[in-house]
C-alpha positions as CSV (number, residue, x, y, z in Angstrom):
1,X,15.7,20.5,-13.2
2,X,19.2,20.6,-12.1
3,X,18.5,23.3,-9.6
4,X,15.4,21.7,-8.2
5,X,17.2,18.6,-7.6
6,X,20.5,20.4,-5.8
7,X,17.6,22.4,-3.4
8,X,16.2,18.8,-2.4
9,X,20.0,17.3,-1.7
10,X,21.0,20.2,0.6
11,X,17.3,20.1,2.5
12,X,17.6,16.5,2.5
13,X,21.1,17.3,4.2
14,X,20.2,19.7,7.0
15,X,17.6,17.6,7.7
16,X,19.7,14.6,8.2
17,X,21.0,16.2,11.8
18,X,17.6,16.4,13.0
19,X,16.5,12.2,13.4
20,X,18.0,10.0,15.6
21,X,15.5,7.3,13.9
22,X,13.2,6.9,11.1
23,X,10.5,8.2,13.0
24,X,12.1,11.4,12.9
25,X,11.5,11.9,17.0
26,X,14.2,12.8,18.8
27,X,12.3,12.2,22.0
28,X,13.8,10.1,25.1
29,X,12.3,7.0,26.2
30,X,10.0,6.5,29.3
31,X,11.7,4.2,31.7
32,X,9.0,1.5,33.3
33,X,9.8,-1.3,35.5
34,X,7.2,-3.3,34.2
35,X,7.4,-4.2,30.4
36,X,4.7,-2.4,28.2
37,X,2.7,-4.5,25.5
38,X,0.4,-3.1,23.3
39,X,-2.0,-5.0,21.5
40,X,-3.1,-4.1,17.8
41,X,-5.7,-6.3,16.2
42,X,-6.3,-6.4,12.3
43,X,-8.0,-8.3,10.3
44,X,-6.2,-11.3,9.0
45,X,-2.7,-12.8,8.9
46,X,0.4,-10.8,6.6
47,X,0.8,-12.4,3.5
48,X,4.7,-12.6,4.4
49,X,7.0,-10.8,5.8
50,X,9.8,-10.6,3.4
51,X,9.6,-7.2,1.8
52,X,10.5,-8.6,-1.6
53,X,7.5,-11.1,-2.0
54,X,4.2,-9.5,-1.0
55,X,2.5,-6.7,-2.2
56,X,-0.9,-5.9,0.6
57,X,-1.1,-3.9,3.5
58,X,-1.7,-6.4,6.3
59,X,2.2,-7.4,5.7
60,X,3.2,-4.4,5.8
61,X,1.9,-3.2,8.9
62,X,4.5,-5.7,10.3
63,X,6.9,-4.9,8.0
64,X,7.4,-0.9,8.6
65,X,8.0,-1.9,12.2
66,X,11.1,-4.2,11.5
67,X,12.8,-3.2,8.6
68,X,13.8,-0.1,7.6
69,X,15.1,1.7,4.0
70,X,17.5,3.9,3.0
71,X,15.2,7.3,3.1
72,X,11.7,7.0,5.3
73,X,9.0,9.1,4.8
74,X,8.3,11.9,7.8
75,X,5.8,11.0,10.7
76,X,2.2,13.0,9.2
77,X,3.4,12.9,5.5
78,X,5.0,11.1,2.5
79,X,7.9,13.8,2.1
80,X,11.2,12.1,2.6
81,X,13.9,12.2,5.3
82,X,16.9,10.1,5.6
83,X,17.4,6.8,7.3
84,X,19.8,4.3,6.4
85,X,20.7,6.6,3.8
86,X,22.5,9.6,5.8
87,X,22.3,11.3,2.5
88,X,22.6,11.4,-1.1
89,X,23.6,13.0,-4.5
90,X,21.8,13.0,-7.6
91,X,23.3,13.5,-11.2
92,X,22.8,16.7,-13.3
93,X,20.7,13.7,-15.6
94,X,19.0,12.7,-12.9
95,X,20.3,9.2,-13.6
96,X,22.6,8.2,-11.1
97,X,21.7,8.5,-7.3
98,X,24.7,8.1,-4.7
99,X,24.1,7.0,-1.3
100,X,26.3,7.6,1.8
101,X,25.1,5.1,4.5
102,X,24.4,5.4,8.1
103,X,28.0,3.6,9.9
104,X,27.3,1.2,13.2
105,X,23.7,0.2,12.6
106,X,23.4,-4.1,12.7
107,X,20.5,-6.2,11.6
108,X,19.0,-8.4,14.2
109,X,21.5,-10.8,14.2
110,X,23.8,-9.3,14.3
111,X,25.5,-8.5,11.2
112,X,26.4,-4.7,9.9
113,X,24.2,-2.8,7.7
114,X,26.7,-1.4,5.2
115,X,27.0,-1.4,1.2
116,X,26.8,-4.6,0.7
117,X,24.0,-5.5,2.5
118,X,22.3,-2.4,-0.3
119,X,23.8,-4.1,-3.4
120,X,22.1,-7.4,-2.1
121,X,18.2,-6.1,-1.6
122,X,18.6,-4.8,-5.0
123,X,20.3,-7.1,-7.2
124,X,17.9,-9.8,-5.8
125,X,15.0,-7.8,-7.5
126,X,16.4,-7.1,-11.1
127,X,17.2,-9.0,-13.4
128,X,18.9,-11.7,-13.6
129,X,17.9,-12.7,-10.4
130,X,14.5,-10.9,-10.1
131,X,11.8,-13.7,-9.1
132,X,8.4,-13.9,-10.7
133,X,6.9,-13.9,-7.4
134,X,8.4,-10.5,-6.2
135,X,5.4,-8.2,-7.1
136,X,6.9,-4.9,-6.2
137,X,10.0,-5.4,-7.9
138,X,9.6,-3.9,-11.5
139,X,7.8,-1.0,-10.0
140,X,10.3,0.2,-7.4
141,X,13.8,-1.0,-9.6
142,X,12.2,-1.5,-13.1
143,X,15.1,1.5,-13.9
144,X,17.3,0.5,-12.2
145,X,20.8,-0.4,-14.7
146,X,23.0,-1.3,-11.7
147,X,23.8,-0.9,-8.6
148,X,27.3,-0.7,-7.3
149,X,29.6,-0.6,-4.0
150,X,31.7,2.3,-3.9
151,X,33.3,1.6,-0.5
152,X,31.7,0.1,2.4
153,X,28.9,3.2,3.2
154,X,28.5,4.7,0.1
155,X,26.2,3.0,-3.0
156,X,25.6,4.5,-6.3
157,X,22.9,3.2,-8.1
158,X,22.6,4.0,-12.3
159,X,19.1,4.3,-13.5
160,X,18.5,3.2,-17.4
161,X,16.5,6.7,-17.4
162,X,15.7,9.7,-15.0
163,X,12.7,8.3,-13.1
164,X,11.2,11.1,-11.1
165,X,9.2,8.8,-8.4
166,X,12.5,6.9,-7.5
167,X,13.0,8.7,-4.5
168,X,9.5,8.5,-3.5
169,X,9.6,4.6,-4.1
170,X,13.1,4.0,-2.1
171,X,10.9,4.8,1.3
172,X,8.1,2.8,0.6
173,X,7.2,-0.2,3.3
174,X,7.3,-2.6,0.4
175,X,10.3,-4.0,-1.9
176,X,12.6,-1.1,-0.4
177,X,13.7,-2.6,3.1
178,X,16.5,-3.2,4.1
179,X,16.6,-7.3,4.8
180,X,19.8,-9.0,6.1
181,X,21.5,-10.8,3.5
182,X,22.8,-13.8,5.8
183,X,19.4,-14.6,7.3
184,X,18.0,-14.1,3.6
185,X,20.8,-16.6,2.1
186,X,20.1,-18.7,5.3
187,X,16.7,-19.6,5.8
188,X,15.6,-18.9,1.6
189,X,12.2,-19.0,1.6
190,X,11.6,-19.4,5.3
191,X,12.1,-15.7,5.5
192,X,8.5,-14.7,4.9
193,X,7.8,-15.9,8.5
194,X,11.3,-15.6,10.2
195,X,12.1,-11.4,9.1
196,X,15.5,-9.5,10.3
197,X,15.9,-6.4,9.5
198,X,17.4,-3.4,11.6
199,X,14.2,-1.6,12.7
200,X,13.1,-0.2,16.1
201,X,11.0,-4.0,16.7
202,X,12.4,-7.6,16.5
203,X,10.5,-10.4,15.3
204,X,9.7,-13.1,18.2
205,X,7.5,-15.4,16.6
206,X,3.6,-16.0,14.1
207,X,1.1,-18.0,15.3
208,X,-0.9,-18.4,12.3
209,X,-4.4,-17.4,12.4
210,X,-3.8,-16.3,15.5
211,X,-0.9,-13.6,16.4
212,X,2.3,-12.1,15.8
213,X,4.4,-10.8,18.3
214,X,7.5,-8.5,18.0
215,X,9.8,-7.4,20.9
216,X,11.7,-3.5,21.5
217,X,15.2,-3.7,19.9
218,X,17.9,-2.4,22.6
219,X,20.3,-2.3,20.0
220,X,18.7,0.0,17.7
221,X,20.7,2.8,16.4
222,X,18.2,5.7,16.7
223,X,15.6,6.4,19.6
224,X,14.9,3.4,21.0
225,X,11.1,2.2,21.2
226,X,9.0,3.2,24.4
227,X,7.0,-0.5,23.9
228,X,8.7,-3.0,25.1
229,X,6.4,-5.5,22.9
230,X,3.8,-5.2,20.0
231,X,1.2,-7.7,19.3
232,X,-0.4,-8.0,16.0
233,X,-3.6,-10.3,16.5
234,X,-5.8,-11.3,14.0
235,X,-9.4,-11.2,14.2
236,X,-11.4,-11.1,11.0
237,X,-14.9,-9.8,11.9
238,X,-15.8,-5.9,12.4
239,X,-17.4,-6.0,15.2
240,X,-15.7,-8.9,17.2
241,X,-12.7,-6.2,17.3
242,X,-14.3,-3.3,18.3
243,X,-15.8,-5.8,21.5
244,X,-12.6,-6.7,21.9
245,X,-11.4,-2.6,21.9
246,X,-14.0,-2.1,24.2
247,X,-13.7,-4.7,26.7
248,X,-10.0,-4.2,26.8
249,X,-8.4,-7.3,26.0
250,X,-6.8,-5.3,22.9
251,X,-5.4,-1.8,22.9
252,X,-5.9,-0.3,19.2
253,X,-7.7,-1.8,15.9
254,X,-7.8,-0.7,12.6
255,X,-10.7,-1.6,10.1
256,X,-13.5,0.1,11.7
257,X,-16.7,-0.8,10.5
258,X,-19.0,2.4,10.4
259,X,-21.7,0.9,12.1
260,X,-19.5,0.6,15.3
261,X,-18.0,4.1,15.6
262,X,-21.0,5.3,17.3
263,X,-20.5,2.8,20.0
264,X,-17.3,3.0,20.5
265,X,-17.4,6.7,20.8
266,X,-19.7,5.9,23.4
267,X,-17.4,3.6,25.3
268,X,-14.9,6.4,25.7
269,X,-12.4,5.2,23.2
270,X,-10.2,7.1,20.8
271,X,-10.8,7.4,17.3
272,X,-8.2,8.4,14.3
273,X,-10.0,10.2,11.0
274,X,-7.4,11.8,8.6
275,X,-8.4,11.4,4.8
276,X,-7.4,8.4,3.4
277,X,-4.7,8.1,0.3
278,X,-7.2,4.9,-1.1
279,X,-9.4,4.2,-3.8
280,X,-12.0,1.3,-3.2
281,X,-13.1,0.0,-6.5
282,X,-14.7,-2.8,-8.2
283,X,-12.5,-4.2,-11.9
284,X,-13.3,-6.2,-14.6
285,X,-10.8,-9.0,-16.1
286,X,-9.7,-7.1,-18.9
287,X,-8.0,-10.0,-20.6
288,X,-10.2,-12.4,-21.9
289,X,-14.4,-12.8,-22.7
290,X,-16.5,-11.4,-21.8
291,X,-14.9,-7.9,-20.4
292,X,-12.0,-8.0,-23.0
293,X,-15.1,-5.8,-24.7
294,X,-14.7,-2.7,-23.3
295,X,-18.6,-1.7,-24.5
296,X,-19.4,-4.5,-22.0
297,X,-17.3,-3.0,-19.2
298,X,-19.5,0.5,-20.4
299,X,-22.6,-0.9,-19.7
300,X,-22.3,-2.9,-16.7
301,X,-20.6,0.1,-15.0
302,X,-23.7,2.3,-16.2
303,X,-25.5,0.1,-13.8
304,X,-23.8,0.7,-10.4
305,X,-25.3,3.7,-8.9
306,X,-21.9,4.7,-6.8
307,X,-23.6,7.4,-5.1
308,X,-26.5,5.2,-3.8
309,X,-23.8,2.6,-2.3
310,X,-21.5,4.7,-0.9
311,X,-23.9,6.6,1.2
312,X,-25.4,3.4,2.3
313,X,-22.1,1.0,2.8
314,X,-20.2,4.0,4.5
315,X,-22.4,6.2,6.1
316,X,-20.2,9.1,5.1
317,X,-16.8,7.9,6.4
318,X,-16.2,7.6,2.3
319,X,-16.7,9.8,-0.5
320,X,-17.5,8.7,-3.9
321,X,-14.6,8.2,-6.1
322,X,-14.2,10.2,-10.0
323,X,-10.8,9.2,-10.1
324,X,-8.1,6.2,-9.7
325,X,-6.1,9.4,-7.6
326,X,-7.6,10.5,-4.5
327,X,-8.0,14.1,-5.1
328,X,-4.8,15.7,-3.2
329,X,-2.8,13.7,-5.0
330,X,-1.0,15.6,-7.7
331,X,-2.1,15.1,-11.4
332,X,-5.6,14.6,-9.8
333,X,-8.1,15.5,-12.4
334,X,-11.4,16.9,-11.3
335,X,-13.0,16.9,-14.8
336,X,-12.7,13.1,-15.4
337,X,-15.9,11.7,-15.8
338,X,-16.5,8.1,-15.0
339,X,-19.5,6.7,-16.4
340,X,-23.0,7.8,-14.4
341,X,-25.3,5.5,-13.1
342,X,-28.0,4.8,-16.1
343,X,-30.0,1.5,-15.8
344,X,-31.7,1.9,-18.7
345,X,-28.9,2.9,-21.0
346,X,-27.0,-0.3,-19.4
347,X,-30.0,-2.7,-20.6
348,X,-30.2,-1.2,-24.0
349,X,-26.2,-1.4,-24.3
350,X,-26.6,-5.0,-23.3
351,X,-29.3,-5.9,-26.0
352,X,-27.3,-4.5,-28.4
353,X,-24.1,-6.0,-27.6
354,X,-26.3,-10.0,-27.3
355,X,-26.0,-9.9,-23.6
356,X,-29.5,-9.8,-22.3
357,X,-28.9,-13.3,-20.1
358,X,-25.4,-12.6,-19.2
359,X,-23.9,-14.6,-16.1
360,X,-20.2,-13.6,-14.1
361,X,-18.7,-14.6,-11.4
362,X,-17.3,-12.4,-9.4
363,X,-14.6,-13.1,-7.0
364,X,-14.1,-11.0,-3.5
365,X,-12.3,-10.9,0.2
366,X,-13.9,-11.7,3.6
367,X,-12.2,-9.5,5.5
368,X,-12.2,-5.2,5.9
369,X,-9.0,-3.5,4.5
370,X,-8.4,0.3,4.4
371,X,-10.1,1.0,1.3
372,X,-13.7,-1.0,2.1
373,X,-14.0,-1.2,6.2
374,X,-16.8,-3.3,5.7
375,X,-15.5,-5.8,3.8
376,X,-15.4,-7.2,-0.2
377,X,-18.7,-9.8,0.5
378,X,-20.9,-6.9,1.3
379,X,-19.9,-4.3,-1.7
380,X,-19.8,-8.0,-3.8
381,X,-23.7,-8.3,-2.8
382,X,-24.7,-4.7,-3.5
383,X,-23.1,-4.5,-6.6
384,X,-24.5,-8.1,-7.6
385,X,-27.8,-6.8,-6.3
386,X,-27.7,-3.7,-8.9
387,X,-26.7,-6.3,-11.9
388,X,-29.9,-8.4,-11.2
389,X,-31.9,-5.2,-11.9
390,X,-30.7,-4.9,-15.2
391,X,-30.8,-8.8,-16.0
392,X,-27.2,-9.8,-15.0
393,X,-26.7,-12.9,-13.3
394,X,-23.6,-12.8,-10.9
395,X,-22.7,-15.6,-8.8
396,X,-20.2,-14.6,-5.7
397,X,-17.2,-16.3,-4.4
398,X,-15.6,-15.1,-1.5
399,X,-12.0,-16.0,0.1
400,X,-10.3,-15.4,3.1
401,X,-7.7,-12.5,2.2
402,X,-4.2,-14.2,1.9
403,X,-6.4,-17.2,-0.7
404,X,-8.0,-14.5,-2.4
405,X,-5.0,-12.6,-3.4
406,X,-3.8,-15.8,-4.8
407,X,-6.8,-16.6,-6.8
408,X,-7.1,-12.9,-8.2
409,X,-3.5,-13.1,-9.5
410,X,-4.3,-16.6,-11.1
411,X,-7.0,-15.1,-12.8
412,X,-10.2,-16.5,-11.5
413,X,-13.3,-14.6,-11.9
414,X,-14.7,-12.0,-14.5
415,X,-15.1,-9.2,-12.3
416,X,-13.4,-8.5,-8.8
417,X,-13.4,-6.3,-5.3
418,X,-10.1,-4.9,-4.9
419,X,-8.1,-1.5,-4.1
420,X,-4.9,0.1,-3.7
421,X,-3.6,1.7,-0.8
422,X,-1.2,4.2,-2.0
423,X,2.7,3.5,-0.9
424,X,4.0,6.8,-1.3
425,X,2.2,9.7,-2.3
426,X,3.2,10.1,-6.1
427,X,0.3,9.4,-9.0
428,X,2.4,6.8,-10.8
429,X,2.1,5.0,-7.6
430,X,-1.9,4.7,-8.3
431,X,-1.8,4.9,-12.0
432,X,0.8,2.0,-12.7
433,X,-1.8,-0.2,-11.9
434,X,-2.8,0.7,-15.6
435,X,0.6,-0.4,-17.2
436,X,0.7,-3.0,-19.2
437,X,4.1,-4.7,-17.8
438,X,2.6,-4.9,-14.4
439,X,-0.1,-7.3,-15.7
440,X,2.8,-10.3,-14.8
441,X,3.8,-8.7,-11.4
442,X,-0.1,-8.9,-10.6
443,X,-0.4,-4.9,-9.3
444,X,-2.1,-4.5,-12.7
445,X,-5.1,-6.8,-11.6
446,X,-7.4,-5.7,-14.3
447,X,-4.9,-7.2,-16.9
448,X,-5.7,-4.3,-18.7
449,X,-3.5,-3.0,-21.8
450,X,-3.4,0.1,-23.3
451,X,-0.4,1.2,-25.5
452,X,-1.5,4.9,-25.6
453,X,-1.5,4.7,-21.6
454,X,2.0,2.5,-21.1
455,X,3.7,5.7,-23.3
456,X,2.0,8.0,-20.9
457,X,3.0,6.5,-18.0
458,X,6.3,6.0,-19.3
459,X,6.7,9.7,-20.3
460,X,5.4,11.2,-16.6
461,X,7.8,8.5,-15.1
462,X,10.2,11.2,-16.9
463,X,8.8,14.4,-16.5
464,X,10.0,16.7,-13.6
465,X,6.7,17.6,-10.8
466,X,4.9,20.0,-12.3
467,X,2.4,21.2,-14.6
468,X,3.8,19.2,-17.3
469,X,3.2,16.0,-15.5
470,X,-0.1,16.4,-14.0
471,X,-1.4,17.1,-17.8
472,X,-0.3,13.7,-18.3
473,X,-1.7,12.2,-15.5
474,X,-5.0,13.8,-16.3
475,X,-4.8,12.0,-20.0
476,X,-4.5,8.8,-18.6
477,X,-7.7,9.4,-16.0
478,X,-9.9,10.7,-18.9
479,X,-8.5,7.3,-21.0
480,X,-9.6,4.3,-18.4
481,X,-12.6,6.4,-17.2
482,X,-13.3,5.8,-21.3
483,X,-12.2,2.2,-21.5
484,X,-13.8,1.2,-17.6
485,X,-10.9,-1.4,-16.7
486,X,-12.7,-0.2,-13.2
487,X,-15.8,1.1,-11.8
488,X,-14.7,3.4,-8.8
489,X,-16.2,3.5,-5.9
490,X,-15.1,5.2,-3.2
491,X,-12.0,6.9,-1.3
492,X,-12.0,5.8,2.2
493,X,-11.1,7.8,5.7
494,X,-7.9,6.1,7.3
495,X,-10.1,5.3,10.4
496,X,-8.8,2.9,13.8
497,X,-9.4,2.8,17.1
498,X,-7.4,2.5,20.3
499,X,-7.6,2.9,24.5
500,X,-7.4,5.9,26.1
501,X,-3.9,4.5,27.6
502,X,-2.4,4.7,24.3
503,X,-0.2,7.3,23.6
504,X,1.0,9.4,20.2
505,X,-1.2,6.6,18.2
506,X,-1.5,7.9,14.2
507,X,-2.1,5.8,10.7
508,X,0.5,7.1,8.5
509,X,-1.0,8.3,5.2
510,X,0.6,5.1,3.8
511,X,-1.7,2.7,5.9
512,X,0.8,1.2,8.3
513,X,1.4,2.0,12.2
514,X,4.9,2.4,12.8
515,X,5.1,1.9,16.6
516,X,8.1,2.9,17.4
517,X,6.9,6.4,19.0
518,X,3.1,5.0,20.4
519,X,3.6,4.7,24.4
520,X,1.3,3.1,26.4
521,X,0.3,4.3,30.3
């Protein structure tokens, strides 16, 4: 272990001289004399944009863009390079990490990015001063002991144990940026719509509903942005945005419906397929009646046939999910079998269990997200269309995005449309929606508890990449394919849209656009 963690601190190292920036692009900047804006519609408004306090990709698609983290993850890939972090160290126990920070970089306003600024993003997420309402928090610093200011660049932070995804976890667009501790201490709460960080963009201003606009940062300290401004607008339906695409009064969209690709194929525009790191899926509320049975979650998900839905809701820009991991994900287990569609079996089960007139609710989202281009209310209708078959009464609510992730952590509803875009390659990232302690943080939706699976998950949290821990990972698949917290559904292609004017435009594996090298003619 000792080995393979000196080999990754002296590639880390050499690559360090390579990147001027995150981005890892050391190319110059195209001089215009008229400022360039690109326009990027999604589907509904950020949650926030403090780091800290949300937890979905539409925030973050703003947030990669103007914050930054110590390490970053390379351009067409979730290995790691070095940001704000020149470089580090790691103990021969793998338990303390030391930083050496990046010297002259400031945070929009001005202030210097240095040690302390790293002390304050992380002591504000442990304990004591950890918030209930920071939903990434346990999973990226849950091991983290301390952190501590050795002089004014360097950091060393001391983990309770060796946690083998920390790394991994430091670059994600979530809880790891970088935010400036006066504005934070300033404006408190206000942050989540007024964000400084030291990234390649500058926030300008949120029109709710409406728009969000951020400017180039001529200060920045690595390759400077070829936009001079980026426009996130938000436009909720499908096809309204692929209009939009075509008709040019936006440049690039995400969300793509796959009844529009053919059209806008047609209209000449550009369209980005790469495999998606998703899994779309449909859970049950594990906590209370009537799916704290896990025979009931058995017999209802014997009457989805997956296969059937997929092929009709995607039109083969999604393949039918076995597995919480998307299957280049290591630990991904083949063999795991998730239960098969079986109407009949599903009616018998129900009989026997006294649930012949069952009615659920079932709660969903309005708009598209990576995982489900087409959007929660129509996978909510086809599964509530299967469950009449078989005598099961579901009534559907369905929420605009930012509402419905509020109602879902509350609780409301017995079964749900969600899924998980993964942050950073690693399976804990996916299969930590199973632990127990991440019921209260809300990432474990399902409120599903499993003691056999939190000691799994603890013990691969533990275990060196290899063998070792992809056995592990492929005990917890086979154990929640067994107790069906979720029916999955389907792995998603990362799929936008944009102009033929738009240069170097690419989803990162993640799900965000990071902007800083996308040029516009």
């Amino acid at each position: 272990m000792k080995k393979k963690f000196l080999s990754s601190i002296m590639a880390t190292f050499l690559a360090a001289t390579f990147f001027t920036g995150c981005g890892g692009s050391t190319a110059t900047s195209q001089n215009s004399n008229s400022p360039k804006t690109l326009i990027f519609a999604q589907g509904s408004d950020p949650r926030g944009l403090d780091p800290a306090y949300v937890d979905d990709g539409e925030s973050a698609k703003v947030i990669v863009n103007v914050y930054e983290g110590l390490i970053a993850y390379k351009e067409d890939s979730t290995e790691i390079q070095p940001c704000l972090a020149e470089k580090w160290d790691i103990s021969a126990d793998g338990k303390v990490y030391t930083f050496n920070l990046r010297k002259n970089v400031k945070f929009h306003d001005g202030t210097p990015f240095n040690a302390d600024a790293v002390v304050y993003n992380i002591q504000r997420q442990i304990p004591p001063k950890a918030k209930e309402d920071m939903p990434y928090a346990s999973f990226t610093f849950g091991e983290v002991s301390k952190v501590e200011k050795v002089d004014d660049y360097t950091v060393k932070i001391t983990l309770k144990e060796p946690y083998t995804p920390f790394l991994a976890n430091l670059a994600m667009s979530l809880a790891a940026p970088m935010v400036s501790p006066t504005a934070a201490k300033k404006s408190g709460d206000k942050m989540m719509e007024n964000p400084v960080g030291t990234g390649p963009f500058k926030f300008v201003k949120w029109t709710k509903s409406q728009s969000i606009e951020l400017e180039k940062n001529n200060d920045y300290w690595g390759t400077k942005a070829k936009l001079d401004k980026v426009v996130f607008k938000f436009i909720k339906e499908n096809s309204v945005r692929a209009s939009e695409l075509i008709a040019g009064s936006v440049d690039a969209i995400d969300g793509l419906d796959p009844n529009d690709i053919n059209k806008l194929k047609e209209s000449k525009m550009n369209i980005f397929q790469n495999k998606g790191m998703n899994i779309n899926y449909l859970g049950f509320m594990c906590s209370r009646a009537p799916f704290n049975d896990p025979k009931l979650r058995e017999a209802l998900s014997y009457a989805i046939n997956r296969d059937e839905l997929v092929k009709q809701l995607y039109q083969g820009y999604s393949d039918v999910a076995n597995s919480p991991l998307p299957s280049f994900i290591p630990g991904y287990s083949k063999d795991v079998k998730p239960y098969e569609y079986n109407p009949d079996k599903a009616k018998a089960m129900l009989k026997e269990l006294g649930k012949e007139n069952l009615s659920i609710k079932m709660i969903t989202y309005s708009n598209p997200r990576p995982y489900n281009p087409v959007n929660g209310q129509k996978l909510a209708e086809s599964v509530q269309a299967y469950l009449a078959k078989i005598g099961v009464t579901t009534t559907i609510d369905v929420y605009p995005w930012k509402e419905y992730k509020d109602k879902l952590a509350q609780g409301e509803g017995d079964m749900f449309c969600y899924g998980w875009n993964g942050d950073n390659g690693d399976a804990d990232n996916f299969l930590s929606l199973f632990d127990s302690k991440e019921i209260k943080s809300t990432l474990n939706s399902a409120k599903y508890s499993n003691t056999q699976v939190d000691q799994l998950l603890a013990k691969g949290r533990s275990t060196p990449n290899g063998d070792e821990r992809n056995k592990i990972y492929g005990q917890i698949q086979d154990i929640t394919a067994k107790d069906a917290p979720w029916i999955p559904i389907s792995y998603a292609q990362s799929m936008a849209a944009y102009s033929s004017k738009v240069i170097n435009f690419k989803v990162h594996s993640t799900g965000p656009i990071f902007f800083q090298n996308v040029d516009k003619n």
